[in-house]
N, C-alpha and C positions, 0 to 999 in steps of 0.2 A: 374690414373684418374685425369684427368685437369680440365675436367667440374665442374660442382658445383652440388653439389646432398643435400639431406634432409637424415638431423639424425634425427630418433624419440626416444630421451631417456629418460628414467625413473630409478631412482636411489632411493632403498628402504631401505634408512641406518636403522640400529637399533643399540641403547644405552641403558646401564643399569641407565642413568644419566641424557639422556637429550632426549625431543619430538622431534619425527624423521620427523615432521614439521621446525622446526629451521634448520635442518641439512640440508634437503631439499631445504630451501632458500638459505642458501650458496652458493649448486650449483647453484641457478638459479640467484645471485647476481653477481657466476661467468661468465655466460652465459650472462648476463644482460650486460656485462663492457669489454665483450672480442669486438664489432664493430659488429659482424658476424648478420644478420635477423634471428631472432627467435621469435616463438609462445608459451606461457606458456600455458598448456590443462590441465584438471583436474587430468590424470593420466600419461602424458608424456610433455618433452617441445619439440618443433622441430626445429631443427639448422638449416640454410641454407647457405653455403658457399662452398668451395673448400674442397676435403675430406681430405685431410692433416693437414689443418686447424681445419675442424669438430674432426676428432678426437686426435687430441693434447686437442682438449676442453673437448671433451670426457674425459681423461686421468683426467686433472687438475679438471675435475668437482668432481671424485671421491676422487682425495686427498683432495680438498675443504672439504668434508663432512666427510673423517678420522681428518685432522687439526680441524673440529669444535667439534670433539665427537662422532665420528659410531666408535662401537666396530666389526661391521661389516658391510656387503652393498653388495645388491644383485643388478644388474643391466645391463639391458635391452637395446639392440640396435636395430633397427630398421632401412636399409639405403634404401631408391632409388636412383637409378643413371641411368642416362642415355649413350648411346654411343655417340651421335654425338648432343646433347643440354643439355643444364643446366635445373638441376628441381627445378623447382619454389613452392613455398609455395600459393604463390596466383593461381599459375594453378589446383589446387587442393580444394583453401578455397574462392574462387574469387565467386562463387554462393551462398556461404551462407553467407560474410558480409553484412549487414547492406547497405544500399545506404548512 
């Protein structure tokens, strides 16, 4: 897949130690610092890049959030892709932002 598609992931660490809020950010500090378009959403974030790339990020998001403290972590993928164009995040959120 060469196009670029949309990851919708959500990542539910849990600790006997630490708020699975903190752990959470991690990944999305990772997401945040990888280059790649992303939307943070109240129960997933959505990546937009090349799916090689998306999910290598995938990968690192979940070690992110074992390195800060999940004694475990349950998580959810969600991909679009298309055959012959890239899918965009604004093709989808472009009606409901804000002008």
């Amino acid at each position: 897949m060469e196009k670029q598609v949309n990851v919708a992931l959500q990542v539910l660490p849990s600790s006997d130690t630490k708020h699975s809020y903190t752990l959470v950010d991690e990944a999305i500090s990772l997401i945040q610092a990888s280059g790649l378009r992303y939307r943070v959403c109240p129960f997933e974030t959505v990546i937009e890049g090349p799916y090689d790339r998306v999910m290598e990020l995938v990968k690192q998001a979940q070690e992110a959030c074992y390195r800060a403290g999940a004694d475990k972590l349950m998580t959810y993928i969600k991909i679009q892709s298309a055959r012959d164009e890239d899918v965009c995040i604004e093709d989808k959120m472009a009606q409901y932002d804000a002008p």
